[in-house]
C-alpha positions as MATLAB code, in Angstrom:
seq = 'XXXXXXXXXXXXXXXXXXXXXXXXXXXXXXXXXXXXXXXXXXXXXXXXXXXXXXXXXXXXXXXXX';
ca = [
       1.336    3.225   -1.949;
       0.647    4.916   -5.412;
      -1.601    7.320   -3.466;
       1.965    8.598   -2.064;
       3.306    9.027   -5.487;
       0.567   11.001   -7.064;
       0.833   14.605   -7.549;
      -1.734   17.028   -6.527;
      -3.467   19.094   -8.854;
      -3.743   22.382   -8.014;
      -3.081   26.166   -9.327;
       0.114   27.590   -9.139;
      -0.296   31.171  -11.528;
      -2.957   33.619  -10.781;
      -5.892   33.350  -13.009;
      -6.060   29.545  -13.218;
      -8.876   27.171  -11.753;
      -8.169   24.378   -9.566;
      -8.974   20.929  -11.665;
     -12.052   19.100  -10.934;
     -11.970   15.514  -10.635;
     -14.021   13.011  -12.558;
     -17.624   11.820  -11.760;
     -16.710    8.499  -11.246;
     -13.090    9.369   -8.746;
     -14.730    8.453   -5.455;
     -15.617    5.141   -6.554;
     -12.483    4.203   -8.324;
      -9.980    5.567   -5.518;
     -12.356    3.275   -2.992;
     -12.291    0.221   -5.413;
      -8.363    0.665   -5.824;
      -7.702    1.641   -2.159;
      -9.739   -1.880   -1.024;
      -7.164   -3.566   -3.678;
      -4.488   -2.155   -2.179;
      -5.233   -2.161    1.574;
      -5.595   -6.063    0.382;
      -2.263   -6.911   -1.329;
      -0.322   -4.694    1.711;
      -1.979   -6.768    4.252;
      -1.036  -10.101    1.931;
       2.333   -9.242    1.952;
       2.564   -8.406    5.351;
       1.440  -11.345    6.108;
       3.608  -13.386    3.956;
       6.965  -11.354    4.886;
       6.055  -12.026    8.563;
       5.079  -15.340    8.124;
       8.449  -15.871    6.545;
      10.198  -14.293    9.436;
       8.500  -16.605   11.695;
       9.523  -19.725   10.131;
      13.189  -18.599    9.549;
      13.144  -17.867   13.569;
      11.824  -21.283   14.479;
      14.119  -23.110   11.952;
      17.232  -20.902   13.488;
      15.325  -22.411   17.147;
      15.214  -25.680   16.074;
      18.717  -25.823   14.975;
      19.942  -24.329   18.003;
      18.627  -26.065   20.284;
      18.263  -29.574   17.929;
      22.579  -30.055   18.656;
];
């Protein structure tokens, strides 16, 4: 998600060197992708799991008259 948002860094005028990233980027943007590949799937989970129980409860009273 906040990989979406984040600019690039690169040269626009002649005579100016693309930026480096830090040493210690590759391990950070894996440590904070895993973080947030884990609270996406969480609250996929939990929207869908809400979903589900709204559609059973909407079955149940259907069908429960």
């Amino acid at each position: 998600m906040t990989r979406l948002l984040e600019t690039p860094q690169c040269s626009t005028g002649p005579g100016l060197e693309p930026a480096t990233p830090p040493a210690e980027a590759p391990d950070r943007h894996s440590s904070h992708a895993a973080l947030e590949s884990a609270v996406l799937r969480g609250f996929v989970y939990g929207v869908s799991g809400l979903v589900w129980l709204g559609v059973m409860a909407l079955f149940i009273h259907h069908f429960g008259r």
